[in-house]
SEMI-833957 format. One record per residue (C-alpha): z, y, x; residue number from 1. Coordinates in pm, whole numbers, plus 50000, padded with zeros to 5 digits. Each point is the difference from the previous one (the first is absolute). Layout:
R     up  north   east  num
R      Z      Y      X  NUM
...
This chain:
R     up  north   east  num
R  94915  52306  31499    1
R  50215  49705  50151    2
R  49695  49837  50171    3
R  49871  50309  50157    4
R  50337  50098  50130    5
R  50138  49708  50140    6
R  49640  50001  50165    7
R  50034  50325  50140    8
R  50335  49950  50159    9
R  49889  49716  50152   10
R  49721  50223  50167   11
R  50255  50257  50119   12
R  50233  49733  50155   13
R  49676  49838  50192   14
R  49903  50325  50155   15
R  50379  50069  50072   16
R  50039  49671  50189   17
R  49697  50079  50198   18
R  50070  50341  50118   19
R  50112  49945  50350   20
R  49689  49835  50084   21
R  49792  50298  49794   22
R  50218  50307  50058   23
R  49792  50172  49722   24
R  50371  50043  49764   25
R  50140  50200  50284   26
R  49726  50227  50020   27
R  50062  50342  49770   28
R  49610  49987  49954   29
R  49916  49958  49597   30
R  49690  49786  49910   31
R  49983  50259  49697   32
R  50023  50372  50045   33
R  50112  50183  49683   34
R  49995  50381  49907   35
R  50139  50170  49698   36
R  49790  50281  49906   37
R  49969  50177  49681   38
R  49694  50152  49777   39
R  50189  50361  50029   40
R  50288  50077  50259   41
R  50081  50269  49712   42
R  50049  49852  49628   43
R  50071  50260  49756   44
R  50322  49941  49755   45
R  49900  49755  49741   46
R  49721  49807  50130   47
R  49928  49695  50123   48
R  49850  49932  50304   49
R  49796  49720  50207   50
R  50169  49838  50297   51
R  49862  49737  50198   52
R  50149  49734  50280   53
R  49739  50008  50225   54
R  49997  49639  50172   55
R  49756  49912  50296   56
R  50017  49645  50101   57
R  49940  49902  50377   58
R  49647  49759  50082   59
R  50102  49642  49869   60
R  50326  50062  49765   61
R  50030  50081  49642   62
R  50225  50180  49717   63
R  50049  49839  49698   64
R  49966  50090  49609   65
R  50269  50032  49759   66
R  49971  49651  49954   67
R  49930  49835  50286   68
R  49883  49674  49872   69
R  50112  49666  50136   70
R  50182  50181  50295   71
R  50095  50277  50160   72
R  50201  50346  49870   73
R  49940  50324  49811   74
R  50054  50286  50126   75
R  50346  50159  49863   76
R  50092  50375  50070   77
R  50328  50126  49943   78
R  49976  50425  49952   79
R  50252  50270  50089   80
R  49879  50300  49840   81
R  50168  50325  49844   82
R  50215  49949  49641   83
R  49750  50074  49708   84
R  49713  49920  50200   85
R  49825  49649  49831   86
R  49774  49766  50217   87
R  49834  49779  49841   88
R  49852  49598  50056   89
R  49764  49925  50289   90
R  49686  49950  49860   91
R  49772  49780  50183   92
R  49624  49972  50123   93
R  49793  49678  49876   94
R  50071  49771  50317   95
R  49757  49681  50113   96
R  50080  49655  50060   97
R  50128  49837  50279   98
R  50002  49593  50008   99
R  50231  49857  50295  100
R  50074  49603  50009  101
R  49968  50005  49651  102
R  50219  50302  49904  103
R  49825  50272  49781  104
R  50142  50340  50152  105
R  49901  50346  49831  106
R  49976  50238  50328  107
R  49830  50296  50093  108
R  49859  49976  50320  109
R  49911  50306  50048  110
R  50135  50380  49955  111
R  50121  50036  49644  112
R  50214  50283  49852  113
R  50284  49941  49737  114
R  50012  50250  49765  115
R  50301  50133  49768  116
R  50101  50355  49834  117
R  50247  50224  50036  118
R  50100  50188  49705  119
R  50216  50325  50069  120
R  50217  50118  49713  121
R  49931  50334  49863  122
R  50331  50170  50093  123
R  49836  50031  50404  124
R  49979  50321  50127  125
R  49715  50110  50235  126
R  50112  49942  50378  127
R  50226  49712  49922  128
R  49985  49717  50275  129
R  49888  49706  49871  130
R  50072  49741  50320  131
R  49924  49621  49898  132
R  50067  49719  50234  133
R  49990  49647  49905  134
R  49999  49608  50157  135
R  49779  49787  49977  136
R  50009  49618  50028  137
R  49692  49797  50087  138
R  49855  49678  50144  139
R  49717  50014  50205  140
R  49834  49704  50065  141
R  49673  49829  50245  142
R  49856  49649  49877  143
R  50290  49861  50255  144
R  50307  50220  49992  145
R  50231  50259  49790  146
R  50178  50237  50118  147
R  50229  50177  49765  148
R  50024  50418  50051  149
R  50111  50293  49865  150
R  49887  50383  49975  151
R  50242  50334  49988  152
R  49768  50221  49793  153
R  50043  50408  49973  154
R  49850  50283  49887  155
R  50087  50352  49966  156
R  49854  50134  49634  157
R  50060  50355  49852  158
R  50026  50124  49681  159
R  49702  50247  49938  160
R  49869  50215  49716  161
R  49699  49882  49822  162
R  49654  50001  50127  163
R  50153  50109  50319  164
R  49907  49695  50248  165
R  49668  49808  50026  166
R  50069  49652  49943  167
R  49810  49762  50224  168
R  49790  49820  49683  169
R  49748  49871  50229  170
R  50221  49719  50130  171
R  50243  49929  49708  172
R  49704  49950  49802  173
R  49850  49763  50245  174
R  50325  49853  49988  175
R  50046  49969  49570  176
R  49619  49857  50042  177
R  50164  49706  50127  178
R  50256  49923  49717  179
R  49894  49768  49719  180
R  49915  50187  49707  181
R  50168  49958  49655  182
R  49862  49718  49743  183
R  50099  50204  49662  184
R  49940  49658  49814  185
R  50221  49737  50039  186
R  49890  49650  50139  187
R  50094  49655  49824  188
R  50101  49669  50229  189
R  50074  49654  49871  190
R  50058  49716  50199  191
R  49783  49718  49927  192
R  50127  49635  50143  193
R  50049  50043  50391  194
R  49785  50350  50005  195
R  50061  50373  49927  196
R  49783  50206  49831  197
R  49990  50361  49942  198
R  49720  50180  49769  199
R  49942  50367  50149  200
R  49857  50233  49788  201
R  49692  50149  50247  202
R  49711  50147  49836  203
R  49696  49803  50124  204
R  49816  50331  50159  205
R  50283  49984  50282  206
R  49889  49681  50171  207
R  50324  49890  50187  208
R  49831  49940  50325  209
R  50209  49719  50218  210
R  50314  49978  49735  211
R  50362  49922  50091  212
R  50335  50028  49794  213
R  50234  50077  50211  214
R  50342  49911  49772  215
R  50315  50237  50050  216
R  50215  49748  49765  217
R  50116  49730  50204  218
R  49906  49677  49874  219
R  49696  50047  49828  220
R  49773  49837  50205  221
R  49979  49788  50300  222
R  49931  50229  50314  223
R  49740  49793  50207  224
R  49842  49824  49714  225
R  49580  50098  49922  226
R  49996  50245  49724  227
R  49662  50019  49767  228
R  49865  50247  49781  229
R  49756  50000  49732  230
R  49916  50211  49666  231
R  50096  49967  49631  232
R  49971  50209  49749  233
R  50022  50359  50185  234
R  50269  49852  50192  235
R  50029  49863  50392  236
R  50192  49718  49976  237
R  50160  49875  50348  238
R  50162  49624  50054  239
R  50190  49827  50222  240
R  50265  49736  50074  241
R  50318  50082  49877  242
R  50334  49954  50229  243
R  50157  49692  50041  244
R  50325  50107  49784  245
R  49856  50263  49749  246
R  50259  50188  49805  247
R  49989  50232  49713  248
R  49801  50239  50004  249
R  50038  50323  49716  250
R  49741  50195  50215  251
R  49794  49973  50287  252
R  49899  50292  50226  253
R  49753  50067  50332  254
R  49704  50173  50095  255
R  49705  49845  49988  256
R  49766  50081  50294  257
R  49613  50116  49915  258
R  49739  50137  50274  259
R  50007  50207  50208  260
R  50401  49955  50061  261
R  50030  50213  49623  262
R  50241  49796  49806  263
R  50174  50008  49664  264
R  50351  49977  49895  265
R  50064  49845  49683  266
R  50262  49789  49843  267
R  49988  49696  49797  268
R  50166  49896  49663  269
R  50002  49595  49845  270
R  49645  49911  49821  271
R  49746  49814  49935  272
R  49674  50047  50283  273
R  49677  49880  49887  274
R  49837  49673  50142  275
R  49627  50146  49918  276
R  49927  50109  50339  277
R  49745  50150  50175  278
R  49846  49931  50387  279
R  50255  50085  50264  280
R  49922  50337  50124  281
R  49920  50070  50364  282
R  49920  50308  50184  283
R  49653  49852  49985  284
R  50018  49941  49672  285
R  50113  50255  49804  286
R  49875  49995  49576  287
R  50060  50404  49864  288
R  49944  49961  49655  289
R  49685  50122  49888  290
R  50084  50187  49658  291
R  50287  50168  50154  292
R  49809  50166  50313  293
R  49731  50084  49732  294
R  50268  50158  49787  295
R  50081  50249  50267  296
R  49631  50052  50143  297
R  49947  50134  49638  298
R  50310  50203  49994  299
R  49928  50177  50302  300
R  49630  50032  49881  301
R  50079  50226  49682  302
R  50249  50158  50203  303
R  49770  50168  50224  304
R  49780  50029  49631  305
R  50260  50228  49923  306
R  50044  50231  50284  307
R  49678  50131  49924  308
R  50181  50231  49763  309
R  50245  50142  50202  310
R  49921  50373  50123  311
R  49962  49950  50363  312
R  49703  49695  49931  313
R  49835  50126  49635  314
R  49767  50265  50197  315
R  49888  49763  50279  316
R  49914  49780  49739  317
R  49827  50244  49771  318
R  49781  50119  50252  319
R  49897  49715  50078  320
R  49924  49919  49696  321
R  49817  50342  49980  322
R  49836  49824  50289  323
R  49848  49772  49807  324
R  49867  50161  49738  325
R  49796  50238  50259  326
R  49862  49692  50100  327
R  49899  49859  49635  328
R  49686  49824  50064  329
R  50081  49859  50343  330
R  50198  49677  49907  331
R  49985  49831  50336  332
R  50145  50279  50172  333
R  50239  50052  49770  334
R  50182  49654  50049  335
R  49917  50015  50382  336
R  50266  50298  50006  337
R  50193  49852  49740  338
R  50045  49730  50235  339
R  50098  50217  50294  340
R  50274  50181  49780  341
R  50179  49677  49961  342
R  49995  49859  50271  343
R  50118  50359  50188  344
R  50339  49982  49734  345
R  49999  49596  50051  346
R  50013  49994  50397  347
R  50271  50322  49943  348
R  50224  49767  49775  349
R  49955  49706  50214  350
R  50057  50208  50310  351
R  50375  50163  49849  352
R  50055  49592  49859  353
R  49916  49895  50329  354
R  50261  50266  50180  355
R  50272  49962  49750  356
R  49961  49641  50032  357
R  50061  50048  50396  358
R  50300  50224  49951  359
R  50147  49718  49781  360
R  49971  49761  50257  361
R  50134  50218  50299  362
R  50328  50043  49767  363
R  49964  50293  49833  364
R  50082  50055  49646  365
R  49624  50179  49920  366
R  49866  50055  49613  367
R  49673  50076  49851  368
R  49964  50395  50136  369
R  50167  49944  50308  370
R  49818  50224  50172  371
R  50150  50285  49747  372
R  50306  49989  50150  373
R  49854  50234  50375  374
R  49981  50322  49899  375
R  49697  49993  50266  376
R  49817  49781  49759  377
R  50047  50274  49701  378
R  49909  50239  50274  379
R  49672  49854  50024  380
R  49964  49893  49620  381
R  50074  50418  49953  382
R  49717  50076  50195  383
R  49791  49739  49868  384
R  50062  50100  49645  385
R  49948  50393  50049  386
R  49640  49932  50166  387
R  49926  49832  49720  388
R  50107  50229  49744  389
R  49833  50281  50180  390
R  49659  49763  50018  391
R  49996  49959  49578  392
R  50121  50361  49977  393
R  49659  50128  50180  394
R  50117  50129  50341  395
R  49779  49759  50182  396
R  49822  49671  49943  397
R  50109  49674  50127  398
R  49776  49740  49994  399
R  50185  49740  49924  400
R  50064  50067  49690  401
R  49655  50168  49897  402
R  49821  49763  50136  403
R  49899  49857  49663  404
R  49639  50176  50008  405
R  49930  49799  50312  406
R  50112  49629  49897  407
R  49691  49857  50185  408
R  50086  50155  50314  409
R  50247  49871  50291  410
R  50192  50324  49964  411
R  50063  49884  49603  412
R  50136  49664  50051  413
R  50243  50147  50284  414
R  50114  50264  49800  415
R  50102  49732  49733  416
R  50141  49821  50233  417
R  50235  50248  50133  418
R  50048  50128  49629  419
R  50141  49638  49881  420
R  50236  50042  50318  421
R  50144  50337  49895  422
R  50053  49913  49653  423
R  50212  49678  50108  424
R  50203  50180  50221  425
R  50076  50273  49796  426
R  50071  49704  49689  427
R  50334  49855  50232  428
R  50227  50207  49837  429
R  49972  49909  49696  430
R  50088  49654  49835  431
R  49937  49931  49647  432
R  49994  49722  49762  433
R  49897  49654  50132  434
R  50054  50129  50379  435
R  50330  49936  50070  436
R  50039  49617  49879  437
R  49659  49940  50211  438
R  50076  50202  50281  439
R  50357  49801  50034  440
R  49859  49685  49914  441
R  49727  50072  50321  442
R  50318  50047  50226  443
R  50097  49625  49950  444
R  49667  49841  50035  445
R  49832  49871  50316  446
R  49909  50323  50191  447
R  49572  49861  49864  448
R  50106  50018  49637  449
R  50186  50302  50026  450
R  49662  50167  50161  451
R  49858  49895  49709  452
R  50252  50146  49749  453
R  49974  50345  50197  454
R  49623  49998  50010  455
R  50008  49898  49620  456
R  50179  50364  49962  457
R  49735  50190  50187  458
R  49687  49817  49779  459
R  50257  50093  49688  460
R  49942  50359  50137  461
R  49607  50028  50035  462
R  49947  49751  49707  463
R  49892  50355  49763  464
R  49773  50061  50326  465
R  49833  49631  49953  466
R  49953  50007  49628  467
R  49846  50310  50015  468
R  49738  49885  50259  469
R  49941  49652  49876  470
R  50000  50048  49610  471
R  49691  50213  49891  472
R  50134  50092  49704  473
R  50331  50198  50095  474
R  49784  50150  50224  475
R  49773  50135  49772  476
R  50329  50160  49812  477
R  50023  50204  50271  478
R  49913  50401  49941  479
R  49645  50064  50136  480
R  50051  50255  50350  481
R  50004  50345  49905  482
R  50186  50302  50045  483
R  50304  49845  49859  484
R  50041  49809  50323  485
R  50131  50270  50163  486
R  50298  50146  49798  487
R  50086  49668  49950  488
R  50051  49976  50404  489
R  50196  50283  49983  490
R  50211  49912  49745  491
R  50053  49700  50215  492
R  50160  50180  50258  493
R  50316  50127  49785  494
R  50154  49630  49988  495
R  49960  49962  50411  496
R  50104  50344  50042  497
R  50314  49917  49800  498
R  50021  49655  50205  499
R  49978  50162  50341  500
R  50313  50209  49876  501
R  50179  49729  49918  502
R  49917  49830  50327  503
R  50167  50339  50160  504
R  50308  50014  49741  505
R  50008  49614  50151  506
R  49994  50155  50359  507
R  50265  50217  49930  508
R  50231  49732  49859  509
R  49921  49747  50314  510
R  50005  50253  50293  511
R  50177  50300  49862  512
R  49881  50350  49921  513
R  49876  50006  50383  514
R  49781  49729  49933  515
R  49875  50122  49719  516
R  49894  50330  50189  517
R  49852  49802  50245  518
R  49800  49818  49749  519
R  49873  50348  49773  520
R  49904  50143  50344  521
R  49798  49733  50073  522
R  49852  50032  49679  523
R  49923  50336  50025  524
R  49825  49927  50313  525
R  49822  49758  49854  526
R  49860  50214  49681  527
R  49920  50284  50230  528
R  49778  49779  50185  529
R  49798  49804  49718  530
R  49969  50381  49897  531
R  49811  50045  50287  532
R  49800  49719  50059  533
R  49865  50032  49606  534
R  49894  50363  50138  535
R  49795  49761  50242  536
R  49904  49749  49772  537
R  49636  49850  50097  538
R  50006  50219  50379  539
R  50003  49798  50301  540
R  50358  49867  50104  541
R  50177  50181  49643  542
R  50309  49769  50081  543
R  50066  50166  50298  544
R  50283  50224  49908  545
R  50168  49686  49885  546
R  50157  50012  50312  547
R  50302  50242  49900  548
R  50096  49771  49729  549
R  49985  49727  50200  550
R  50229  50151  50272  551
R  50241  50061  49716  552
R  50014  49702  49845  553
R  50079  49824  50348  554
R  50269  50264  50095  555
R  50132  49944  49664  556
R  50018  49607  50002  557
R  50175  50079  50334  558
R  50295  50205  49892  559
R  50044  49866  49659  560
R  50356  49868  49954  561
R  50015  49649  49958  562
R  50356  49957  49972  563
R  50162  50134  49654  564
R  50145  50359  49999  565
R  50065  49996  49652  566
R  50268  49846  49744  567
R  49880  49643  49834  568
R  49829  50050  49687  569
R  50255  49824  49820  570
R  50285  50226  49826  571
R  50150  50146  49690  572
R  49800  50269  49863  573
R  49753  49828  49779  574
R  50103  49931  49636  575
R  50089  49661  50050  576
R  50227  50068  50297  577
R  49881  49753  50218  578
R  50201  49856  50289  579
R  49814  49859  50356  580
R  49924  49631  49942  581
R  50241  49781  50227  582
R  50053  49627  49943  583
R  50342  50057  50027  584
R  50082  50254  49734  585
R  49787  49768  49713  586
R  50217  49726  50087  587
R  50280  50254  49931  588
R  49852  50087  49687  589
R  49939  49667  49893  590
R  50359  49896  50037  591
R  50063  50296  49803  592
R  49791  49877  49740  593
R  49826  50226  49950  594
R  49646  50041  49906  595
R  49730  50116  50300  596
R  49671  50159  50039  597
R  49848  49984  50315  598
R  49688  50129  50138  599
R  49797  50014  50299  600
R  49769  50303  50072  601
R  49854  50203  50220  602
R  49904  50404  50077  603
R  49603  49874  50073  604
R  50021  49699  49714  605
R  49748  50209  49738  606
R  50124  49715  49731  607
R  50364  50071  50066  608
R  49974  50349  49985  609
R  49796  49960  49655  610
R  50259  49756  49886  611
R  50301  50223  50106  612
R  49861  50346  49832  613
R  49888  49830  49648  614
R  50273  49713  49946  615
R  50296  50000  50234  616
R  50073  50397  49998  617
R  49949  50043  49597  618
R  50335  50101  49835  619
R  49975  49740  49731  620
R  50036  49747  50288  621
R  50291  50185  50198  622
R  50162  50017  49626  623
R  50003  49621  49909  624
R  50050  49910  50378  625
R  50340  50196  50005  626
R  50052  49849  49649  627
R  49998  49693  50154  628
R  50196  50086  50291  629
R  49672  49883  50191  630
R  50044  50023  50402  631
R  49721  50095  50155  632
R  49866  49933  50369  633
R  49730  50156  50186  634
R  49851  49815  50290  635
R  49794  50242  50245  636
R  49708  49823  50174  637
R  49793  50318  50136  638
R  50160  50006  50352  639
R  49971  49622  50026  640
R  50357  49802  49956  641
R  49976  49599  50065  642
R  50311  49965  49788  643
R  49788  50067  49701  644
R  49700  49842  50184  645
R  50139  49671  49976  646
R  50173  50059  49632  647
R  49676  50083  49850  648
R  49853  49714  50170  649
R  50276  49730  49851  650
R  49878  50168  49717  651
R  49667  49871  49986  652
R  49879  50332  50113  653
R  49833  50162  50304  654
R  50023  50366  49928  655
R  50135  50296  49757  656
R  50013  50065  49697  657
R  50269  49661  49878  658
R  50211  50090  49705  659
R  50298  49795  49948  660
R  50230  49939  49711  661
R  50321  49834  50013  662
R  50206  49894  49720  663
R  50357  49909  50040  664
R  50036  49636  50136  665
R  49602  49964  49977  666
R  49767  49970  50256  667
R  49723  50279  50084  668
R  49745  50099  49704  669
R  49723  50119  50194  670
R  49848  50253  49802  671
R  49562  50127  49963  672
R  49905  50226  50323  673
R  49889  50259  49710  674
R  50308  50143  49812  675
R  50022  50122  49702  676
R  50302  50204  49834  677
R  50026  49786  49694  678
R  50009  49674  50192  679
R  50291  50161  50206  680
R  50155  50157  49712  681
R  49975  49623  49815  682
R  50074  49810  50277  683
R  50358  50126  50036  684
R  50105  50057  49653  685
């Protein structure tokens, strides 16, 4: 870094010799106002939290990266903090490009946060002062003059219990959405004559956008020179002019810069790069591959294929397909509502893609079921549930789902519609086979392909629905109506009796047994009225005495706690003695060398709650697991946490259940979403 400090210096001195005539050095103004803040003013003893550096350049001037390029200076920070207490590396946002008479500069030019943890030993008690004060060192810069300042940072922290403060995720999130993700898979550079070339393994359904590698080893590249990218063989490869005096090189780190200001941090290790390229991408030209995309449409497809068994969706669909069979010799309205069911659970899948996709771009660390995590939601799902239950069970007759007699009628196709809707909303806790893979894969896609993957799930869903309608003869295997029809609707109305209980055990576990009064109440209110208004089935205005329930179910949503009153689902009690997921204690275990289990799950996750009762809680796996001397972590994603939000998603995955397996001094096996006890039993032994 000879070049670029000898250039910086000589910056400093030309702005020093020109201060009398600009009086700006005398000034105590800073052209950058920084704030230390933290993600929770109370960390518990042995955690790690997120503090940020908060840095707001004035109109005009600029910060620079961690390597600034051809000139200019990192910021350094130099901490005074309490013994024991660890802070870590400032990690840095993706910066942009800044070309001045020739000289490539790495800035930000605009408010930026710089990000490191604090990690605070286990021997901590509860009330402890935790008061960390630091320096930093920074140059601050316009197209025409540096000016070199410094920054006495403090904050007051506190030692708290756990789960006593609410940490402010909103912003630190917003803030770790700006840091380059990890590249698991190494990269490969050669130098080739008078050019540099590095091979980045990208998969080719993540166009790059407008590419840059920004290099962190010194020496790698030449700053100002025009860098090009094309494709080879599932790889972006990027070229430019090497320096002047290249040295060695053993490895070659830096982020490389894709749309959107999301960037990757990867490092590079000697290779051969292929030569078999591919047309330079451009945000306006951007090549998915095909087969890939395809691969996950098709995954999410039988995903949603197979939600039709779970027990919340199996007596939508069966009643539907009852439906149907009513309406035996009427083909055309049969596929007309057909039709409307799937595109009521498409639009609903495409609607929840659509917000999750929104909440992903506003920062926030969201997952396939986001909505799960507000008790409010459950609240309504509760209510939702229990009419339902009560409809199949006799009490009164909805018509959307008894429409099926009246297919050729307006009043049919709506029903559908609305039908397809409720089963799709009630499918979001569960993921099965196929699902997850797709469902991450749709989170790195352009936000049109990943509308695609999502609406791919809610076709998967009313696919029965559509080969019932459009294939004569599965139709015609259908039981002829008769008096079967209805005990087989009540019978129906055990499973979503038994789901809306769940739904309140979920309550209960979100917003404490208060909330879960709240929510029984409501459903009480709710039965009482359907009571009635099947007691006025067919008389002018019968819903009328809806109105109680309706009053309850808004005084309910009102009151419900949204903020946890209850301990984390994560403890000791179950046979496998589980301990709460932090990133922290499995890189303690790891050193250890020990081997670790890890999995994700959640109280409204139907397919982690299957898993967990017939695999993970079975004595023969608790037995070879302590054999083994198998650690086992538990991370708990009802609530909502983005700390697992954005583990699952370097994972590959965008919601719960992910079962992980780590051998010692091995990387991740990522194990089926459907466990059994003999694959855990075998796995470990």
């Amino acid at each position: 870094m000879i070049r670029p400090l000898i250039l910086c210096i000589a910056t400093i001195l030309s702005v020093i010799s020109s201060a009398p005539a600009a009086a700006a050095p005398k000034s105590e103004q800073k052209h950058i106002v920084t704030e230390l803040i933290a993600e929770t003013a109370a960390p518990p003893p042995g955690s790690t939290t997120d503090l940020a550096i908060r840095m707001t350049p004035e109109a005009g001037w600029h910060g620079y990266w961690k390597n600034p390029g051809d000139s200019g200076m990192k910021p350094v920070v130099t901490w005074t903090i309490p013994r024991g207490v660890v802070a870590s590396p400032l990690d840095y946002p993706v910066p942009s490009q800044l070309l001045v008479g020739g000289l490539m500069n790495y800035v930000y030019e605009g408010p930026h946060a710089l990000l490191f943890q604090l990690t605070v030993p286990d021997g901590f008690a509860p009330g402890t002062p935790l008061p960390i004060k630091g320096r930093l060192d920074y140059l601050v810069c316009t197209k025409e003059v540096c000016v070199p300042e410094s920054a006495d940072l403090a904050l007051d922290l506190t030692v708290g219990a756990r789960g006593a403060d609410v940490p402010a995720r909103a912003e630190f999130d917003r803030f770790r959405q700006a840091l380059p993700k990890p590249l698991g898979t190494p990269a490969r550079f050669e130098r080739v004559g008078d050019r540099i070339r590095l091979a980045i393994p990208l998969p080719s359904t993540l166009p790059p956008g407008e590419p840059y590698f920004y290099p962190l080893t010194d020496g790698v590249l030449a700053y100002a020179a025009k860098q090009t990218f094309s494709r080879a063989n599932g790889a972006l490869i990027v070229e430019s002019d090497a320096p002047s005096n290249p040295g060695k090189l053993d490895a070659v780190e830096g982020v490389l810069k894709l749309g959107d200001g999301n960037g990757l941090s990867l490092r590079a290790v000697p290779g051969p790069t292929s030569v078999r390229t591919l047309p330079t991408m451009t945000q306006d030209q951007e090549i998915p591959d095909a087969f890939t995309i395809l691969l996950a449409l098709a995954g999410a497809v039988l995903g949603g294929l197979l939600l039709n068994i779970m027990p919340c969706v199996f007596p939508i669909l069966s009643l539907k397909a009852i439906g149907l069979a009513k309406a035996f010799g009427d083909e055309s309205a049969a596929r007309r509502d057909a039709l409307a069911y799937t595109a009521g659970a498409v639009l609903i899948c495409l609607a929840l893609g659509a917000a999750l996709l929104g909440l992903r771009a506003a920062g926030v660390a969201a997952g396939w079921a986001f909505q799960l995590q507000d008790p409010r939601v459950i609240l309504v799902l509760l209510l939702l549930i229990t009419a339902v239950a009560l409809n199949l069970a006799g009490l009164f007759e909805l018509p959307a789902l008894t429409a099926g007699t009246h297919l050729a009628e307006r009043g049919g196709i709506g029903g559908s519609f609305w039908t397809g809707a409720l089963a799709a909303f009630v499918a979001t806790p569960c993921t099965g086979p196929f699902m997850g893979a797709a469902l991450g894969a749709a989170l790195v896609l352009p936000t049109s392909l990943a509308l695609v993957i999502f609406g791919g799930l809610g076709l998967g869903l009313a696919l029965p629905f559509l080969l019932l309608a459009y294939v004569a003869a599965l139709r015609r295997r259908l039981p002829r109506p008769g008096a079967w029809m209805v005990r087989f609707r009540r019978v129906m109305s055990v499973p979503m009796f038994l789901t809306a209980l769940a739904l309140a055990w979920v309550l209960g576990r979100q917003a404490g047994v208060d909330g879960m009064a709240l929510g029984l109440v409501a459903a009480m209110a709710l039965a009482l009225s359907l009571w009635w208004v099947g007691q006025r089935q067919g008389s002018p205005r019968a819903w009328r005495p809806l109105a109680p329930a309706a009053l309850a179910a808004v005084l309910a949503l009102a009151f419900v706690p949204t903020v946890a009153t209850g301990p984390a689902v994560a403890d000791n009690r179950g046979v496998l003695r589980p301990e709460p997921f932090t990133e922290v204690r499995l890189a303690s275990l790891q050193e250890e060398r020990r081997p670790v289990f890890v999995y994700f799950t959640a109280d409204w996750c139907v397919t982690c709650k299957v898993n967990e009762k017939a695999a993970l809680e079975r004595p023969q796996v608790a037995e070879a697991f302590a054999k083994n001397r198998v650690a086992v972590l538990v991370g708990d994603w009802t609530r909502g946490d983005p700390a697992i939000g954005r583990f699952l998603e370097r994972h590959g995955r965008s919601g719960v259940p992910l079962y992980l397996y780590y051998r010692p001094g091995e990387p991740a096996e990522i194990l089926p979403q459907v466990l059994t006890s003999s694959r855990l039993v075998s796995m470990v032994s």
